[in-house]
DRENDO-1510 file (C-alpha; in Angstrom, 1 decimal, always signed):
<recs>
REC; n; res; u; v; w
REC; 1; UNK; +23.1; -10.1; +7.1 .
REC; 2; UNK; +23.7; -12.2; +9.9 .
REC; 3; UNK; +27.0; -12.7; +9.5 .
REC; 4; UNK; +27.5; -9.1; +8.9 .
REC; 5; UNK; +25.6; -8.1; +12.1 .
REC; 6; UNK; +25.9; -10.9; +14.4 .
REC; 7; UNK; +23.7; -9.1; +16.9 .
REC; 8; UNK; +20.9; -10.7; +14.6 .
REC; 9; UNK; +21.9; -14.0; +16.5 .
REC; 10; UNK; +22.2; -12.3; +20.1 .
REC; 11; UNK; +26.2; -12.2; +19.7 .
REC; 12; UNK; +27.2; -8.9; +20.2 .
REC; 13; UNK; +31.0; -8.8; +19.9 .
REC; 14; UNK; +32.6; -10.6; +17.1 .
REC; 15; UNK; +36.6; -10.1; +16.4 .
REC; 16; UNK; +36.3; -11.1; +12.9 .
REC; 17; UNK; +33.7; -11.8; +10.2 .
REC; 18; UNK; +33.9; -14.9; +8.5 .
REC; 19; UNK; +32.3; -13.6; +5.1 .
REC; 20; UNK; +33.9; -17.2; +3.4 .
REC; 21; UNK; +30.9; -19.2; +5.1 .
REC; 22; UNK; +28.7; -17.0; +2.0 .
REC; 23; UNK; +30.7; -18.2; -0.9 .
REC; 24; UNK; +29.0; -21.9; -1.1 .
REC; 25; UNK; +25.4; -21.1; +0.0 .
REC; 26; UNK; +25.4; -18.5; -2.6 .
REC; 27; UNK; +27.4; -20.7; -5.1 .
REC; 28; UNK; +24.6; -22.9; -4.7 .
REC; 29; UNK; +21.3; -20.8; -5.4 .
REC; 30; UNK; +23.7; -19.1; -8.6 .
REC; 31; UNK; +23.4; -22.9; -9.7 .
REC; 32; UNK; +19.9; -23.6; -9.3 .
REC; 33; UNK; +18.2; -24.3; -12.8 .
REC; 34; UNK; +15.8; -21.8; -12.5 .
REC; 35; UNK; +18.8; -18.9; -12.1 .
REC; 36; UNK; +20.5; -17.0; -15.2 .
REC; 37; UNK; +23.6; -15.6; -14.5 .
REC; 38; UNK; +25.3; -14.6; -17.7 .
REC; 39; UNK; +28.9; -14.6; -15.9 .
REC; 40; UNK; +31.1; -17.0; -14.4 .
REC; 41; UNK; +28.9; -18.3; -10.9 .
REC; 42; UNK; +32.4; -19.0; -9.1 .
REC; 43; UNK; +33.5; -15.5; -10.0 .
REC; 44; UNK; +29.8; -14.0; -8.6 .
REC; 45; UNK; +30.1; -16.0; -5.9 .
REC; 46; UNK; +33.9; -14.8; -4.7 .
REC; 47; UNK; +33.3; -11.3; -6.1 .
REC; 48; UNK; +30.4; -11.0; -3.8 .
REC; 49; UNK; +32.4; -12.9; -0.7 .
REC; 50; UNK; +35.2; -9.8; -1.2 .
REC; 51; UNK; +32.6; -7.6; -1.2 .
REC; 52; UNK; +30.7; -8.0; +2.1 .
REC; 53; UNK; +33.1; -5.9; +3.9 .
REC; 54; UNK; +32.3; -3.4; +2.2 .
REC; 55; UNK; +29.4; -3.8; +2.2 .
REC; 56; UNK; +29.2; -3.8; +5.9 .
REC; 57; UNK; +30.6; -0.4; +5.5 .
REC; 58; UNK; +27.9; +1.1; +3.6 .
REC; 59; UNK; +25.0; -0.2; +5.5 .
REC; 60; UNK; +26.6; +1.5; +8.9 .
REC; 61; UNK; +26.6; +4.5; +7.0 .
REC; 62; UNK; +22.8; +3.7; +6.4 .
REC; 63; UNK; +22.0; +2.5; +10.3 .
REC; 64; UNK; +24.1; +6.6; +11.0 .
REC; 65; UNK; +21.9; +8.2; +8.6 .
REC; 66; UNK; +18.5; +6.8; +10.5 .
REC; 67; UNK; +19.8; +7.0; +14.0 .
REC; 68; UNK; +20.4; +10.8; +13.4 .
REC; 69; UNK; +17.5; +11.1; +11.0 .
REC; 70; UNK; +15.3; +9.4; +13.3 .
REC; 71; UNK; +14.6; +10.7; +17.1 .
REC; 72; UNK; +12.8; +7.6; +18.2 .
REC; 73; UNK; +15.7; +5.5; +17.2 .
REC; 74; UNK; +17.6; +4.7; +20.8 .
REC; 75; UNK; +20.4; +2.7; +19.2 .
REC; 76; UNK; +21.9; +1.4; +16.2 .
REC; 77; UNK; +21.0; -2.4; +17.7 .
REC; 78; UNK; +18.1; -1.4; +17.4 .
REC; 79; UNK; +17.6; -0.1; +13.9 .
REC; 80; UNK; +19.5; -3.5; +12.7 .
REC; 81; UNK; +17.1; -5.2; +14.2 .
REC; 82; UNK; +13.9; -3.9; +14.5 .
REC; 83; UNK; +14.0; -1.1; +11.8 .
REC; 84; UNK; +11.8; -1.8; +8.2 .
REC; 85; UNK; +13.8; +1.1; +5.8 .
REC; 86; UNK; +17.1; -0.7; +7.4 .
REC; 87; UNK; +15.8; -3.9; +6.0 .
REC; 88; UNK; +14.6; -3.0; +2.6 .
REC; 89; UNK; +18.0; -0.9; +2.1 .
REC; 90; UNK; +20.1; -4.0; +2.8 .
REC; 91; UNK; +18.2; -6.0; +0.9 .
REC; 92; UNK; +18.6; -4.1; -2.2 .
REC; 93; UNK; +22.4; -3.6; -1.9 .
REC; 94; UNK; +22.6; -6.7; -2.1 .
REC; 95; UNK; +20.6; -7.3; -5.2 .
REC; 96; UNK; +22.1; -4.7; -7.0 .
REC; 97; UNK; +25.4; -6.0; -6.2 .
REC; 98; UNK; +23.9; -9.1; -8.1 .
REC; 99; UNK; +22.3; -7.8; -10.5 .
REC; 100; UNK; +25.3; -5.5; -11.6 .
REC; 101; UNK; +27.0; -8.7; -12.2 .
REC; 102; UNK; +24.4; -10.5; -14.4 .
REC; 103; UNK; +22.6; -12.5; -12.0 .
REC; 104; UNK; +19.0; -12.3; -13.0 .
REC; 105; UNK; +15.8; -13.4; -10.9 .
REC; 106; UNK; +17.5; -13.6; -7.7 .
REC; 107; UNK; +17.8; -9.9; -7.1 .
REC; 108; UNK; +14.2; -9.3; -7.8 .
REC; 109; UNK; +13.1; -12.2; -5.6 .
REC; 110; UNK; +15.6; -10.4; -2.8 .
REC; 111; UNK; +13.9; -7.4; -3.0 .
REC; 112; UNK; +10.4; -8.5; -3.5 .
REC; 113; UNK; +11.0; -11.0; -0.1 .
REC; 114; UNK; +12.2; -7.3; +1.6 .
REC; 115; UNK; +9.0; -5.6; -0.3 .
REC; 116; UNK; +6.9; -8.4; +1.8 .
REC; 117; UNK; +8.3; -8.2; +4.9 .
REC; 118; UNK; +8.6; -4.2; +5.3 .
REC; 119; UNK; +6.2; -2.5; +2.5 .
REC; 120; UNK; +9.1; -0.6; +1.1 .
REC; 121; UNK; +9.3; -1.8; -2.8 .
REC; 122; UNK; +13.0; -0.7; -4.3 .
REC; 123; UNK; +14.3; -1.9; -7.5 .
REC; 124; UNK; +17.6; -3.6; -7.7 .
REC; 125; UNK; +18.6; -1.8; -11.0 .
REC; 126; UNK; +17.8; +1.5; -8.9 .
REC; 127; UNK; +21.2; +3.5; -8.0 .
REC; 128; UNK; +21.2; +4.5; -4.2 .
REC; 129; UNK; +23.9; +6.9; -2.8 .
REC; 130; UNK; +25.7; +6.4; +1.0 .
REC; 131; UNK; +24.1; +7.4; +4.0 .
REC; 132; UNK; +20.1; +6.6; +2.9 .
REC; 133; UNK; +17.3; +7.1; +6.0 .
REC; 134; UNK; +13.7; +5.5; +5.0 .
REC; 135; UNK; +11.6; +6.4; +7.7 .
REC; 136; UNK; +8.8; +4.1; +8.9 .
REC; 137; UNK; +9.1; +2.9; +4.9 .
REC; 138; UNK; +5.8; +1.5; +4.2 .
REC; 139; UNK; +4.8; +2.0; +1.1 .
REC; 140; UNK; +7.9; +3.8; -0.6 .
REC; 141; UNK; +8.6; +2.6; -4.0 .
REC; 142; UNK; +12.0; +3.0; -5.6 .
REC; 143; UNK; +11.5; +2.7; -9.1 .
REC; 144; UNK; +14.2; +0.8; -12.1 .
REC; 145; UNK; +15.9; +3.8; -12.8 .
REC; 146; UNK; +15.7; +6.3; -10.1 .
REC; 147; UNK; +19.0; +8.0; -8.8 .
REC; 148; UNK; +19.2; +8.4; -5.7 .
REC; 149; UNK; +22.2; +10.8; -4.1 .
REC; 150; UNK; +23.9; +10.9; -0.7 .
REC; 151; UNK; +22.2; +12.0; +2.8 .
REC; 152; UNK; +18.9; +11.4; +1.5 .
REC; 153; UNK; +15.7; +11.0; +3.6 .
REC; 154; UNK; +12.2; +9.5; +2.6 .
REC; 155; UNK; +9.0; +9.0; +4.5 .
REC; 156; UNK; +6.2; +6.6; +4.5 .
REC; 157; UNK; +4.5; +6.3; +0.8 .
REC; 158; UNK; +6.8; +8.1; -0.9 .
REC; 159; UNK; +7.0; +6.7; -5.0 .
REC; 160; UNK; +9.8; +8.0; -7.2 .
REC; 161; UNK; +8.2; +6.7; -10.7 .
REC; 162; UNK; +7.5; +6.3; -14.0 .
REC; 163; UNK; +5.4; +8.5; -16.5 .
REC; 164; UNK; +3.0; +6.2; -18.1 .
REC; 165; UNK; +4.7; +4.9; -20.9 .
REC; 166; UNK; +4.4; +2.1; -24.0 .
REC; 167; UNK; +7.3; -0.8; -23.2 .
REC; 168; UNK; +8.6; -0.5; -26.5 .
REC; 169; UNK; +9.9; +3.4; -25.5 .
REC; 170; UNK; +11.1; +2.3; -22.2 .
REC; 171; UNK; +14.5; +3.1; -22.9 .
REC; 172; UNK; +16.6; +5.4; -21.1 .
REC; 173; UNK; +16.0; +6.5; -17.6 .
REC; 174; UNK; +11.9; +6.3; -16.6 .
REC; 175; UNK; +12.6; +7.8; -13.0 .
REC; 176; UNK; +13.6; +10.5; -11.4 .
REC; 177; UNK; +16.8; +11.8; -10.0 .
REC; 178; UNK; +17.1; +13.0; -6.1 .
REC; 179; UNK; +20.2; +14.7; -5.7 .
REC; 180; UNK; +22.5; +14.7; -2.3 .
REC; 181; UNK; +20.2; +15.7; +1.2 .
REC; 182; UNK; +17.1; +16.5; -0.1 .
REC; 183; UNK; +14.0; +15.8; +2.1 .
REC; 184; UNK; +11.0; +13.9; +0.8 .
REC; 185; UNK; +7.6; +14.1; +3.2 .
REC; 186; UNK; +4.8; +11.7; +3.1 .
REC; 187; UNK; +2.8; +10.4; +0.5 .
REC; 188; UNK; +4.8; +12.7; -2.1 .
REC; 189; UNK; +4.9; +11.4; -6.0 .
REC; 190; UNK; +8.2; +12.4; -7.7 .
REC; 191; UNK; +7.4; +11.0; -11.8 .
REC; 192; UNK; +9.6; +11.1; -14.9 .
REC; 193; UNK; +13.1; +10.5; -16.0 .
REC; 194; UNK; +13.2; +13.9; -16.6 .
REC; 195; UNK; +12.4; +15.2; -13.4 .
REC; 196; UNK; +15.4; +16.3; -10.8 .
REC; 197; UNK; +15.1; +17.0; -7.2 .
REC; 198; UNK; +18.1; +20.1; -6.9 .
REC; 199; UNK; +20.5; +19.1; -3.6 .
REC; 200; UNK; +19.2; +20.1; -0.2 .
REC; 201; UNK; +15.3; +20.6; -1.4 .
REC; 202; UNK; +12.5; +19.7; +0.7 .
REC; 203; UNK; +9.5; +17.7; -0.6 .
REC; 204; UNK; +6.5; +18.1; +1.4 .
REC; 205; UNK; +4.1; +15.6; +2.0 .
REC; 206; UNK; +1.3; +15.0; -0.5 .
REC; 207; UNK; +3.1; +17.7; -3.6 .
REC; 208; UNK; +2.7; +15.6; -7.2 .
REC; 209; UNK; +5.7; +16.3; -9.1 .
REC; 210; UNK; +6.6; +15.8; -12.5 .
REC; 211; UNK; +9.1; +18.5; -13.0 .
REC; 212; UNK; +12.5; +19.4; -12.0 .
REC; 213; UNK; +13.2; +21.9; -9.1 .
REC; 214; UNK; +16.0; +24.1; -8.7 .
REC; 215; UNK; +18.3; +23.1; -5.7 .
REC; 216; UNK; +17.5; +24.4; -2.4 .
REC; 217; UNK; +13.8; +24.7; -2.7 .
REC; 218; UNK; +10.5; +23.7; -0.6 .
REC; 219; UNK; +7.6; +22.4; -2.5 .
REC; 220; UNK; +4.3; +22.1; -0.6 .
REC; 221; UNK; +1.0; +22.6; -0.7 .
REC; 222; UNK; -0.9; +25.6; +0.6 .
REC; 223; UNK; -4.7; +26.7; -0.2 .
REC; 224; UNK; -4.7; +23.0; -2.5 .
REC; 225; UNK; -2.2; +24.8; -4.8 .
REC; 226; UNK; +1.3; +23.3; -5.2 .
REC; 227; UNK; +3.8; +26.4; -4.5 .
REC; 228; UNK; +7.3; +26.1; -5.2 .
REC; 229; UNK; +9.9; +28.2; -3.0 .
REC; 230; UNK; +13.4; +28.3; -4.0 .
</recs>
């Protein structure tokens, strides 16, 4: 991260990124004892080297989506550097880069580290579209097998979960899918691998969901009855 966004170290104008410097720190962990990595570590290693400016990419579509999601936000310095949902989200793309290429623990302990620092728990098996805002983040938790779409926004305690289910059944998606700009308020619980969020709904804060809904709808409470309004 902070060679990806050197104003992390007070350096504000950098001409080039030396992403090279990564390839023998993380050549190293990939060949601590403790890691499995069922392919090649050198090919990890470079894969995730030729990556990071890409990378870069994505994640400054992120810092956009929560300086334009996010009124109290004055710049994108200060998102990078102050921001919680910024942090968790960078941490897990770069899990799930990992993890897509074998590497098991270290992606967990990535995203676990993040889930310390900021209170936002997200999976690194979970599959996150561009452009992601997580506002204030804590306690949001992105579970193994949610999809996530483009221009998405969540707020504070959000879960996207599981249906209680036996281990031996968990096969197949557990969580649920958010398509592109939907809205999720507060507190909202969004269950089931089974259960779709349509494109541009909003979720209000508090709803309990374990169905799908039709694109373009509001679900909220009103009179301590869920109503649905397409």
């Amino acid at each position: 991260m902070d060679i990806m966004f050197p104003i992390r170290n007070s350096i504000q104008h950098v001409s080039d990124i030396d992403v090279n410097i990564v390839y023998p720190e993380l050549l190293s962990i990939l060949n601590h004892s403790i890691v499995n990595c069922e392919n090649d570590i050198n090919d990890v290693a470079r894969a995730f080297t030729n990556f990071m400016l890409q990378l870069k990419e994505v994640l400054q579509k992120d810092v956009e989506a929560i300086y334009q999601g996010d009124p109290a936000a004055n710049s994108h310095d200060e998102i990078i550097l102050a921001y919680p949902g910024f942090t968790a989200v960078s941490a897990y793309r770069i899990a799930h880069f990992l993890e897509k290429n074998n590497v098991r623990l270290v992606p967990r302990m990535i995203t676990e580290y993040a889930h310390s620092m900021t209170g936002v728990d997200i999976h690194p098996s979970a599959q996150i579209g561009e452009y992601l805002c997580i506002d204030h983040g804590t306690g949001v938790v992105i579970g193994e097998t949610t999809v996530i779409g483009n221009h998405v926004k969540i707020y504070q305690g959000v879960t996207l979960g599981a249906l209680s289910i036996q281990r031996r059944d968990c096969k197949g998606q557990r969580h649920p899918t958010v398509e592109d700009h939907v809205v999720i308020y507060a507190q909202a619980i969004i269950l089931g691998g089974d259960t779709t969020i349509g494109a541009h709904s909003v979720i209000g804060g508090n709803v309990w969901i374990t169905e799908s809904v039709p694109p373009y709808s509001k679900i909220y409470y009103e009179k301590h009855q869920q109503k649905i309004k397409a």
